[in-house]
PDB file of N, CA, C and O in Angstrom:
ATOM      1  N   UNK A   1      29.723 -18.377  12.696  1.00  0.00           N
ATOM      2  CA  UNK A   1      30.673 -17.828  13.642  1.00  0.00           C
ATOM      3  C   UNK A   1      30.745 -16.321  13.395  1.00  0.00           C
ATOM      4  O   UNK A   1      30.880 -15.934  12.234  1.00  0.00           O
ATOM      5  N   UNK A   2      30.652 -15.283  14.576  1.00  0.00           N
ATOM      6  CA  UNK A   2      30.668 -13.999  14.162  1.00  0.00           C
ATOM      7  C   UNK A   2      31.399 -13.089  15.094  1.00  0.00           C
ATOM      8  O   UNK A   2      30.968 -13.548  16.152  1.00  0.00           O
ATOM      9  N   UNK A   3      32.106 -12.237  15.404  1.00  0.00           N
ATOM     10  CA  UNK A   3      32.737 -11.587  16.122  1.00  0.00           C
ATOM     11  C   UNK A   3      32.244 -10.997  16.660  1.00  0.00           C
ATOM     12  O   UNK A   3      32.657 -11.317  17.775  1.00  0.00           O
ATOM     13  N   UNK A   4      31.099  -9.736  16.907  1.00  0.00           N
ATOM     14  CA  UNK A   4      30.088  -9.046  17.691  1.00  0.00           C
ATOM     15  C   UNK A   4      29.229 -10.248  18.279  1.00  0.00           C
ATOM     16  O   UNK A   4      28.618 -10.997  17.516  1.00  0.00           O
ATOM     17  N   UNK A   5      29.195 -10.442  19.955  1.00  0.00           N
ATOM     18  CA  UNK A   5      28.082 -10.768  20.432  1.00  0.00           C
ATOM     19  C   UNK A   5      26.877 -10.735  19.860  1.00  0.00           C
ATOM     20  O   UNK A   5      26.153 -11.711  19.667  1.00  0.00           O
ATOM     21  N   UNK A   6      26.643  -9.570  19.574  1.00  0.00           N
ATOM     22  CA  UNK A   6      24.737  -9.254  19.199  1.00  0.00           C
ATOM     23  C   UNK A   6      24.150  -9.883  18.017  1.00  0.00           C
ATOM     24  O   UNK A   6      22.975  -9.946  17.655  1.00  0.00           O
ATOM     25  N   UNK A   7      25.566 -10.476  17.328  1.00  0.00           N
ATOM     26  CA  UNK A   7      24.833 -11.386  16.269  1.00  0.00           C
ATOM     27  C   UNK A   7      24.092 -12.440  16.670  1.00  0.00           C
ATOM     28  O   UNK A   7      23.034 -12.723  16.110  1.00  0.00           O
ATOM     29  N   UNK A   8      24.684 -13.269  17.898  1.00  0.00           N
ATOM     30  CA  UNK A   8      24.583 -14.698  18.094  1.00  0.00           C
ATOM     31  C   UNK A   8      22.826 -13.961  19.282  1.00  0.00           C
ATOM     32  O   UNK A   8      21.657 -14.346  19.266  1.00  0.00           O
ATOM     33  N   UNK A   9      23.381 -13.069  19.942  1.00  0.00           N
ATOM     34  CA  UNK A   9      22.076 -12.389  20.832  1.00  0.00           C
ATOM     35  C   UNK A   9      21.271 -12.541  19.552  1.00  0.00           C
ATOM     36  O   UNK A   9      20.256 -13.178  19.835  1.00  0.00           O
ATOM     37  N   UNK A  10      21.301 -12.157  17.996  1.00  0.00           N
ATOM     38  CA  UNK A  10      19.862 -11.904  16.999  1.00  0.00           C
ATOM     39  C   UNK A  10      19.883 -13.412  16.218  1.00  0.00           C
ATOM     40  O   UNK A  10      19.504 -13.533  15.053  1.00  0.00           O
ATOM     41  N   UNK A  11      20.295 -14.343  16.894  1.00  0.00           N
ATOM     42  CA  UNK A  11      19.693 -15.799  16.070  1.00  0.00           C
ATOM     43  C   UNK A  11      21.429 -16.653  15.514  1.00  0.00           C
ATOM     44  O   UNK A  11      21.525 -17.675  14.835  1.00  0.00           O
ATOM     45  N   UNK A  12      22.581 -15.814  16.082  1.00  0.00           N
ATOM     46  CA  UNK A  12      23.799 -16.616  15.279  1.00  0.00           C
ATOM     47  C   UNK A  12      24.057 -17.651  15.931  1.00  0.00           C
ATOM     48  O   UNK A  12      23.854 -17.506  17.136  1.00  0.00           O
ATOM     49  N   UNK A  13      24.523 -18.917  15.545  1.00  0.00           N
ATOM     50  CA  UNK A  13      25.650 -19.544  16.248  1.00  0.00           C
ATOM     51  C   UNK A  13      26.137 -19.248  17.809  1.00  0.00           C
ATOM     52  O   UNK A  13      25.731 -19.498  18.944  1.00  0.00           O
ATOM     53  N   UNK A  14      27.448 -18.447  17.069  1.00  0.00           N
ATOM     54  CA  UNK A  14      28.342 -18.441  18.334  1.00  0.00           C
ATOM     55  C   UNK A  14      29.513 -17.253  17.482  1.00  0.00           C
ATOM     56  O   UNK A  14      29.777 -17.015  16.304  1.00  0.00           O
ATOM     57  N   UNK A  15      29.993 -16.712  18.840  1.00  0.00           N
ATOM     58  CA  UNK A  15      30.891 -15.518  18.500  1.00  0.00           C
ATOM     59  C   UNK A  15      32.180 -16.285  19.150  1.00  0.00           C
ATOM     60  O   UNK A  15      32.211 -17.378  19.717  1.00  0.00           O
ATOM     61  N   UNK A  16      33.644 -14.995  18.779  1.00  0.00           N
ATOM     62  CA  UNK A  16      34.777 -15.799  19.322  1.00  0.00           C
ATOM     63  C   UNK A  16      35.163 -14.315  19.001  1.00  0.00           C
ATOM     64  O   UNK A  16      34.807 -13.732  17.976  1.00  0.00           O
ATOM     65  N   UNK A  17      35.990 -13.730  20.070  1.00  0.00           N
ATOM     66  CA  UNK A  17      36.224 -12.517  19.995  1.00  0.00           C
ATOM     67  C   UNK A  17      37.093 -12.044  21.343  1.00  0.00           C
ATOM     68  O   UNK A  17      36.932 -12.722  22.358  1.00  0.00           O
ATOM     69  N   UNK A  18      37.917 -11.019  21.387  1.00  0.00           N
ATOM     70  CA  UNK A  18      38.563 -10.236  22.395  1.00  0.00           C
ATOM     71  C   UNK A  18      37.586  -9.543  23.553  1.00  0.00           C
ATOM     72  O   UNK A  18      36.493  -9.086  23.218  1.00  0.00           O
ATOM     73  N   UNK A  19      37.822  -9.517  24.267  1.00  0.00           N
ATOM     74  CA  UNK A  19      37.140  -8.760  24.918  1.00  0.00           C
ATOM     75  C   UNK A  19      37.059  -7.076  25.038  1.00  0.00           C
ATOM     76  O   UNK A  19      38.094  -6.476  25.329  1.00  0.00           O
ATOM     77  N   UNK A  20      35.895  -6.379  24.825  1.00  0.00           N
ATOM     78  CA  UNK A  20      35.953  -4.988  24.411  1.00  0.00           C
ATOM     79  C   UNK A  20      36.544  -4.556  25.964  1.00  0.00           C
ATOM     80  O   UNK A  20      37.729  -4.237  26.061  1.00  0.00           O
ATOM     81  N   UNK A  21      35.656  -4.563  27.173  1.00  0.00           N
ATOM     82  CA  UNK A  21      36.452  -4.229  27.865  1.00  0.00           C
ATOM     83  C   UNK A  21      37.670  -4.211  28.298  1.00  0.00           C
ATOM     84  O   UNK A  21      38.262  -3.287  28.855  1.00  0.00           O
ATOM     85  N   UNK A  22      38.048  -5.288  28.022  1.00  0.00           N
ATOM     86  CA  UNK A  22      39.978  -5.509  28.277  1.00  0.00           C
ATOM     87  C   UNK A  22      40.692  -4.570  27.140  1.00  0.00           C
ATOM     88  O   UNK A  22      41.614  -3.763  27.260  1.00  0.00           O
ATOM     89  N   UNK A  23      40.094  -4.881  26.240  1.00  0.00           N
ATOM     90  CA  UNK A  23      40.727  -4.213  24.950  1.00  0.00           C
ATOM     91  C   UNK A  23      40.333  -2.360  25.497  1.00  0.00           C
ATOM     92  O   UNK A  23      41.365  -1.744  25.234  1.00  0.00           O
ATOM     93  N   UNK A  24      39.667  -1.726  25.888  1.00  0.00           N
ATOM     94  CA  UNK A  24      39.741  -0.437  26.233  1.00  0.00           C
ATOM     95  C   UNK A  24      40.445  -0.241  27.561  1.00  0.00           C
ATOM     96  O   UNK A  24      40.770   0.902  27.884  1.00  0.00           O
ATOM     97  N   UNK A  25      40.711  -1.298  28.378  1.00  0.00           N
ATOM     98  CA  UNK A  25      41.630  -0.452  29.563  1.00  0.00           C
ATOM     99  C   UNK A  25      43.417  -0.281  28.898  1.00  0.00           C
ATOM    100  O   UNK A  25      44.321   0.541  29.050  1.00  0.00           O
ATOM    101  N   UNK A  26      43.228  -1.615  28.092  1.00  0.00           N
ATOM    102  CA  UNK A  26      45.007  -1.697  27.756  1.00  0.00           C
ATOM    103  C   UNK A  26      44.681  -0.575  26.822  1.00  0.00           C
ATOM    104  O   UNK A  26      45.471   0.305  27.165  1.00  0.00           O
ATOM    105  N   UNK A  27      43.878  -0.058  25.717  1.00  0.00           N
ATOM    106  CA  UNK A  27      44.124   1.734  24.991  1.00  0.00           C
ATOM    107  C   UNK A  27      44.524   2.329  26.205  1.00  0.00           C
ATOM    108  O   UNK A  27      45.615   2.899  26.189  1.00  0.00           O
ATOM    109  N   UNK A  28      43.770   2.318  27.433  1.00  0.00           N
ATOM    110  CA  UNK A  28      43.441   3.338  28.576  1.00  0.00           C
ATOM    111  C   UNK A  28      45.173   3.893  28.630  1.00  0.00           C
ATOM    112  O   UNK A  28      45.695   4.956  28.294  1.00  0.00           O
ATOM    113  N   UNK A  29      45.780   2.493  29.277  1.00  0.00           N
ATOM    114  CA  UNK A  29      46.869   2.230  29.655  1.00  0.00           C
ATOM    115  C   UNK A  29      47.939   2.754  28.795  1.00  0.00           C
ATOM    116  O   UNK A  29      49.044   2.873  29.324  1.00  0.00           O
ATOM    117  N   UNK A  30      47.786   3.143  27.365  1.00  0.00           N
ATOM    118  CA  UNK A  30      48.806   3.144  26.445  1.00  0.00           C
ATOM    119  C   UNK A  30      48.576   4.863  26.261  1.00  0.00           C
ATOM    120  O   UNK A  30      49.576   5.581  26.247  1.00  0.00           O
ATOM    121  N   UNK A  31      47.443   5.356  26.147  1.00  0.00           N
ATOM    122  CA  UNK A  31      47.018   6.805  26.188  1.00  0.00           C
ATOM    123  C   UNK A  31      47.894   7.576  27.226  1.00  0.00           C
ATOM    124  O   UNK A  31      48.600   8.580  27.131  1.00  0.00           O
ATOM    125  N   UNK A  32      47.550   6.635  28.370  1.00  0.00           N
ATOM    126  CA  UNK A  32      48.068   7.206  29.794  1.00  0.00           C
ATOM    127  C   UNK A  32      49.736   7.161  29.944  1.00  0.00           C
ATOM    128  O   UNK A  32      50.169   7.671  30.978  1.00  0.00           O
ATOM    129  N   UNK A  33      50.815   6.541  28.912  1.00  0.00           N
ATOM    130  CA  UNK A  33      51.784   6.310  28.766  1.00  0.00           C
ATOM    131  C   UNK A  33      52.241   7.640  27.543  1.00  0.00           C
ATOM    132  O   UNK A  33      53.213   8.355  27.788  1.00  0.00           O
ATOM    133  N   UNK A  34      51.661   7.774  26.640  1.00  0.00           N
ATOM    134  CA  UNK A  34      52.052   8.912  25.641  1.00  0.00           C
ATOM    135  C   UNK A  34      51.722  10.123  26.119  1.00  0.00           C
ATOM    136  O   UNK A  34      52.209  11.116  25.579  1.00  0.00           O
ATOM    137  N   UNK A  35      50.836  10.253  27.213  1.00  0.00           N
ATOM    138  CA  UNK A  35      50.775  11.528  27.770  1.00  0.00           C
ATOM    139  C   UNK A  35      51.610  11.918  28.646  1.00  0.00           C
ATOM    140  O   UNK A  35      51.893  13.104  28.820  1.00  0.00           O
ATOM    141  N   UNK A  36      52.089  10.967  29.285  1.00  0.00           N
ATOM    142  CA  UNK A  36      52.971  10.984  30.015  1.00  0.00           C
ATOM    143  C   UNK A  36      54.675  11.242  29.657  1.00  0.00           C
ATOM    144  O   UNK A  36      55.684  11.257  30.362  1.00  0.00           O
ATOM    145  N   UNK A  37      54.443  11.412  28.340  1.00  0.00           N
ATOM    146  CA  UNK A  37      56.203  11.416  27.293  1.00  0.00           C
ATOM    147  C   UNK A  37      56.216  10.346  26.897  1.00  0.00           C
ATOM    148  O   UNK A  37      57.355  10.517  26.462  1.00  0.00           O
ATOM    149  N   UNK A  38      55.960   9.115  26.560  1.00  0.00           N
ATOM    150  CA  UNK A  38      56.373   7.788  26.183  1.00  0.00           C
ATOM    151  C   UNK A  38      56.440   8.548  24.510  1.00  0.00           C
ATOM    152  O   UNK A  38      55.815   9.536  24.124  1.00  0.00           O
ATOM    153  N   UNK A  39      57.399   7.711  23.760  1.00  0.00           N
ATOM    154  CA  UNK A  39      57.061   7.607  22.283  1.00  0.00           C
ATOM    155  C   UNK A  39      56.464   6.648  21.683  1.00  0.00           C
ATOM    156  O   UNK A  39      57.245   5.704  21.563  1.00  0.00           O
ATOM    157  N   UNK A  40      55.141   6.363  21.111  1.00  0.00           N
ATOM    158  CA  UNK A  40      54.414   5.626  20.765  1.00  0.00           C
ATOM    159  C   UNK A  40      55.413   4.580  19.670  1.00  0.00           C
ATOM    160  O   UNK A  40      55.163   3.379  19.768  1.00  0.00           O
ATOM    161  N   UNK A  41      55.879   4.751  19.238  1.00  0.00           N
ATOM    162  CA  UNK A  41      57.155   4.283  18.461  1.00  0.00           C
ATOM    163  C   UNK A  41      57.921   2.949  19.561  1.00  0.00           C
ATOM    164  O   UNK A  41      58.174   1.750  19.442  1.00  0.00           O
ATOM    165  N   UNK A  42      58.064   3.948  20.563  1.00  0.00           N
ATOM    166  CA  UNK A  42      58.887   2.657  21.573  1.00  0.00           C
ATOM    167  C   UNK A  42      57.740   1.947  22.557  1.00  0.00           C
ATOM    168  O   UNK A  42      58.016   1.504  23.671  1.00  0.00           O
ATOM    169  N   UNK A  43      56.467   1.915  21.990  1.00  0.00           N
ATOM    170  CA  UNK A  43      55.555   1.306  22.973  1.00  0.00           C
ATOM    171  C   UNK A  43      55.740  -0.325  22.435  1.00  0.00           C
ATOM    172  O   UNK A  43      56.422  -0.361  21.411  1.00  0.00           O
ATOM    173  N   UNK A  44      55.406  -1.304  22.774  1.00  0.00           N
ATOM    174  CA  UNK A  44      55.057  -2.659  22.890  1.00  0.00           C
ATOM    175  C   UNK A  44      53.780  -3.318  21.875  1.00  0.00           C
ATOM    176  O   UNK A  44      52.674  -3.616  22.325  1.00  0.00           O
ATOM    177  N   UNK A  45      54.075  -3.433  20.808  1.00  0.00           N
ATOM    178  CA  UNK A  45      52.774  -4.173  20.239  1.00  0.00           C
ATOM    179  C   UNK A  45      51.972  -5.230  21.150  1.00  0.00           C
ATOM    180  O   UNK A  45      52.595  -6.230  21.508  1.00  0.00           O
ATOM    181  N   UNK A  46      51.297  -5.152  21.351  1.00  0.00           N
ATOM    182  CA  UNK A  46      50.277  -6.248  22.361  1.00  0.00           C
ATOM    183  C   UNK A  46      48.937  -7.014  21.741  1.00  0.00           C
ATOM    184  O   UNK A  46      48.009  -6.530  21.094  1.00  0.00           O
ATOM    185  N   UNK A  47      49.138  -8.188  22.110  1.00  0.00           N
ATOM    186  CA  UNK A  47      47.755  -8.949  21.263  1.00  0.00           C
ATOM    187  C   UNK A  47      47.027  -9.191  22.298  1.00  0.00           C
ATOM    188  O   UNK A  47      47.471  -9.322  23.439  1.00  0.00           O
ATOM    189  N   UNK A  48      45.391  -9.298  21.839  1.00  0.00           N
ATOM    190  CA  UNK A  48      45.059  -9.734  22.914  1.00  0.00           C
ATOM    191  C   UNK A  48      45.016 -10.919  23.698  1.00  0.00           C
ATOM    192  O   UNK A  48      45.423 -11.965  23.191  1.00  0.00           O
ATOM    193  N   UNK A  49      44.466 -10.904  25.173  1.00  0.00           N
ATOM    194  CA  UNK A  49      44.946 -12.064  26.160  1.00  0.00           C
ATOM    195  C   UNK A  49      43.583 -12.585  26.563  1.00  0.00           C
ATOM    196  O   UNK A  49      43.408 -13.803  26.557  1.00  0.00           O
ATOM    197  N   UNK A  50      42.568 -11.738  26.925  1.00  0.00           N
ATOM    198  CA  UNK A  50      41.550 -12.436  27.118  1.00  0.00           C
ATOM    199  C   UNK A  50      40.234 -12.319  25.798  1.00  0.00           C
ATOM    200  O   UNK A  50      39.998 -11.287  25.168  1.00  0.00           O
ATOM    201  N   UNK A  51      39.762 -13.192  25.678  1.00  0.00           N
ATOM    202  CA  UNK A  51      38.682 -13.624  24.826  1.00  0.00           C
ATOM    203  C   UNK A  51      37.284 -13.992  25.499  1.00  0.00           C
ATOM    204  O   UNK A  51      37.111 -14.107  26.712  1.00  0.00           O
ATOM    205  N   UNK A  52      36.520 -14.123  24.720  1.00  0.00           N
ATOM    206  CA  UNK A  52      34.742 -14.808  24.771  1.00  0.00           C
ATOM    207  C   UNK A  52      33.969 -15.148  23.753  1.00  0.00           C
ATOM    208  O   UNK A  52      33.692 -14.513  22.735  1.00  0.00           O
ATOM    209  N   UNK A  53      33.603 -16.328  24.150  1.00  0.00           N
ATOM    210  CA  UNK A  53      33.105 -17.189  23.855  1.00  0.00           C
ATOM    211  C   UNK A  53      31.637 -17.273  23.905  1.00  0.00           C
ATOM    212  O   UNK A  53      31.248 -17.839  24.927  1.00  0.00           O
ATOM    213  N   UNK A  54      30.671 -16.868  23.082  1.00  0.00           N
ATOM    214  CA  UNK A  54      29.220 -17.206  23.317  1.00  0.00           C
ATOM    215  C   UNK A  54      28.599 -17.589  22.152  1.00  0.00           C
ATOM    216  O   UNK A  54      28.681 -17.157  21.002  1.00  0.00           O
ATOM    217  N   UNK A  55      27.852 -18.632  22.744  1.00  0.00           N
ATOM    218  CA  UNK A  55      26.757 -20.123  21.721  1.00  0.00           C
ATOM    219  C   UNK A  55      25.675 -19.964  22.370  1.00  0.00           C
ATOM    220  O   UNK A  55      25.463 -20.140  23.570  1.00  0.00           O
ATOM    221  N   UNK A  56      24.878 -19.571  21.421  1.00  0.00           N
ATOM    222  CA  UNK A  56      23.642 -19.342  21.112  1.00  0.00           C
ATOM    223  C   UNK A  56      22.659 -20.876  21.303  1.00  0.00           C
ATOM    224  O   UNK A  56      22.424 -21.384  20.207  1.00  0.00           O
ATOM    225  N   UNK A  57      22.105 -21.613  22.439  1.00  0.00           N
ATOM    226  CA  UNK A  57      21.521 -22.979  22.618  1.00  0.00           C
ATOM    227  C   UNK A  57      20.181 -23.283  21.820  1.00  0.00           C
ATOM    228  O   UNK A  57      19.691 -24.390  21.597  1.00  0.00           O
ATOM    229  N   UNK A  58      19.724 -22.074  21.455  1.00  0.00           N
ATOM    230  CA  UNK A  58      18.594 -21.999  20.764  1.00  0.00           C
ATOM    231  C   UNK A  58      18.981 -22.023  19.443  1.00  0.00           C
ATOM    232  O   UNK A  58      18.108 -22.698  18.898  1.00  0.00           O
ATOM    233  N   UNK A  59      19.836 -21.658  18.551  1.00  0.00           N
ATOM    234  CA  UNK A  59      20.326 -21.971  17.334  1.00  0.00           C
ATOM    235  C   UNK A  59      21.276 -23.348  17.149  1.00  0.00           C
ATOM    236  O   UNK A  59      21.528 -24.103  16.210  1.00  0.00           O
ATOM    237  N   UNK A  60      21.558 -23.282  18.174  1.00  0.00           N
ATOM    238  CA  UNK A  60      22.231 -24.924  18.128  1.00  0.00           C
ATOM    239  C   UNK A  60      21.149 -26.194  18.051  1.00  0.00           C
ATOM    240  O   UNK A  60      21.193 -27.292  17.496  1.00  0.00           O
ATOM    241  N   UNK A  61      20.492 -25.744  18.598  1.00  0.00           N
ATOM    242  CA  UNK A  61      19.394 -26.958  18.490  1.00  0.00           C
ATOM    243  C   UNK A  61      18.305 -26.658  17.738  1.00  0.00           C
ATOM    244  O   UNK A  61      17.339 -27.399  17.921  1.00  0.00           O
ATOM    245  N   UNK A  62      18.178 -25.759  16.921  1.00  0.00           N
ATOM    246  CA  UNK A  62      17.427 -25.571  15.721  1.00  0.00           C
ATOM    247  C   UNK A  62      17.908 -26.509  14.586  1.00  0.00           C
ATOM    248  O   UNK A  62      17.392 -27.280  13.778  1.00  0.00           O
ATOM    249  N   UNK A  63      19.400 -25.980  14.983  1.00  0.00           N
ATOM    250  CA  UNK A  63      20.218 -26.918  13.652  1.00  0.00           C
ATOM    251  C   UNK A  63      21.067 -28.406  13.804  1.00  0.00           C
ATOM    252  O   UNK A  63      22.024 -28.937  13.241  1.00  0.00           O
ATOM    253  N   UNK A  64      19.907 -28.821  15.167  1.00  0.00           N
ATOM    254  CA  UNK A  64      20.094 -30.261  15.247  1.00  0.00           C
ATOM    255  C   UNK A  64      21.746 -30.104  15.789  1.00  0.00           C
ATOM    256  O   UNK A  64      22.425 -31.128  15.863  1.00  0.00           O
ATOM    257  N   UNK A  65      22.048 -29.423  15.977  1.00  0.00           N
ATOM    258  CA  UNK A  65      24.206 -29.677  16.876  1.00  0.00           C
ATOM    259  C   UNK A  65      23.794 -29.670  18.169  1.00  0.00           C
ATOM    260  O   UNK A  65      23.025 -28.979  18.837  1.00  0.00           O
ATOM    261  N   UNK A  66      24.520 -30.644  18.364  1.00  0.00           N
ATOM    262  CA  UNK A  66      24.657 -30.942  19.830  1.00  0.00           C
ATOM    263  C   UNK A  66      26.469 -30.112  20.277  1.00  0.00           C
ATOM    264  O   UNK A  66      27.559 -30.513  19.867  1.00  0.00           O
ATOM    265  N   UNK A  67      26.180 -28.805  21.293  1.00  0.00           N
ATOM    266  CA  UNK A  67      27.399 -28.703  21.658  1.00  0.00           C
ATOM    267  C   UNK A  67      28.314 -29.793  22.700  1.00  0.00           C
ATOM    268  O   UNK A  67      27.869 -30.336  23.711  1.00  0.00           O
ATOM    269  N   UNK A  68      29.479 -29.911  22.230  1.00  0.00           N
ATOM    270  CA  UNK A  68      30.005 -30.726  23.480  1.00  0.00           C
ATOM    271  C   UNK A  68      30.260 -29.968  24.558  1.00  0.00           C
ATOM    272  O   UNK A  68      30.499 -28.769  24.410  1.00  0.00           O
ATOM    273  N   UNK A  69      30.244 -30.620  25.932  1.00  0.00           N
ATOM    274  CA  UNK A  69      30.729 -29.977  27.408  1.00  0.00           C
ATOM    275  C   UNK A  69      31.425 -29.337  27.824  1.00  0.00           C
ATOM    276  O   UNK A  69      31.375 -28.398  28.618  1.00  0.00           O
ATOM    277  N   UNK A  70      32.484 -30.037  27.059  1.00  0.00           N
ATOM    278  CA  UNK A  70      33.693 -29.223  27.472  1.00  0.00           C
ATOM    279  C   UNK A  70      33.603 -27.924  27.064  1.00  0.00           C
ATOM    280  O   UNK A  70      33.997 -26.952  27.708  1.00  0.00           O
ATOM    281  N   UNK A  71      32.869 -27.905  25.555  1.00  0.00           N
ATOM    282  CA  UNK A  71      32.747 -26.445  24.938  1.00  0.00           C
ATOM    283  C   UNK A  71      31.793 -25.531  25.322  1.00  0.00           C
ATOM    284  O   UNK A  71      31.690 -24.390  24.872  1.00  0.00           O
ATOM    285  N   UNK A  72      30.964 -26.141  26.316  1.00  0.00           N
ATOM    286  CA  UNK A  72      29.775 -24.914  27.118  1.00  0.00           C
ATOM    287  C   UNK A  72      30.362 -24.402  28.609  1.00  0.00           C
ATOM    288  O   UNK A  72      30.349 -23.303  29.163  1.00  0.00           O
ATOM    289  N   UNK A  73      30.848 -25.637  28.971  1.00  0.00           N
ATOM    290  CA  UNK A  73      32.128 -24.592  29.950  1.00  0.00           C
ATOM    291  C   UNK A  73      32.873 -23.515  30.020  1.00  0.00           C
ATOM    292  O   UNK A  73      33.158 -22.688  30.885  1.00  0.00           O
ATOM    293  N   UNK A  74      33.134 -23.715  28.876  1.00  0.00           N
ATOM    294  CA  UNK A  74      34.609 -22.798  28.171  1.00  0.00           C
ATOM    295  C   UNK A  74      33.515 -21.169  28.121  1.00  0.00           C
ATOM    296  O   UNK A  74      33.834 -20.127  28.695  1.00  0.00           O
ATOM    297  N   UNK A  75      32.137 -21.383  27.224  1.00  0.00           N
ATOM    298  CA  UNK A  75      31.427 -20.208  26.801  1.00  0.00           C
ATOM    299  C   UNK A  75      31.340 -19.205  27.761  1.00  0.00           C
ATOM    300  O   UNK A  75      31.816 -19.463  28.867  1.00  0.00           O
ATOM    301  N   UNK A  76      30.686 -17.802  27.521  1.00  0.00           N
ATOM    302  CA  UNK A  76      30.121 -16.907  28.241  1.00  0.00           C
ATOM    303  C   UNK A  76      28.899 -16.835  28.098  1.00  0.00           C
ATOM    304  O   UNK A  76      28.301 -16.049  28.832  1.00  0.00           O
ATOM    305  N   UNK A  77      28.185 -17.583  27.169  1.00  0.00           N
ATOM    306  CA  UNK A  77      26.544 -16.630  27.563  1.00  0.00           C
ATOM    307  C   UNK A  77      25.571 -17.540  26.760  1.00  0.00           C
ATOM    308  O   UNK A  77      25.742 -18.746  26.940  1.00  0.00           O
ATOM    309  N   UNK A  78      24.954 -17.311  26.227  1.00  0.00           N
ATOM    310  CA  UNK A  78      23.287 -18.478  25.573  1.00  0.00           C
ATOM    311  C   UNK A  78      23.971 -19.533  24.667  1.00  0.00           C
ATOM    312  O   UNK A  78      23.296 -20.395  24.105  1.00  0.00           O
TER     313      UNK A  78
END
């Protein structure tokens, strides 16, 4: 299991991770609030909301796992 995509892209498993793009518009959003006068102090801690999911089918079946369905639905990518 690895957090950067490009692991599972160079032979991993499967990643489980935030999404970078989402994760840079909400900075976008918070930049665009302290410039504006906000005090970073009174901003909102925020976790993230969206995630991804990618399994690698070629390492899964190297190592004999069969993914279940429900869980290739859920994925984003190999």
């Amino acid at each position: 299991m690895f957090r950067p995509k490009d692991n599972v892209e160079a032979g991993g498993l499967m990643s489980y991770f935030s999404d970078p793009d989402d994760m840079t518009r909400r900075a976008a959003t918070y930049i665009d609030k302290i410039l504006k006068g906000a005090k970073p102090a009174d901003l909102p801690v925020e976790q993230p909301t969206k995630f991804e999911l990618v399994i690698n089918l070629k390492t899964a079946k190297a190592l004999g796992l069969t993914i279940p369905q429900s869980l290739l639905l859920r994925a984003d990518g190999d």
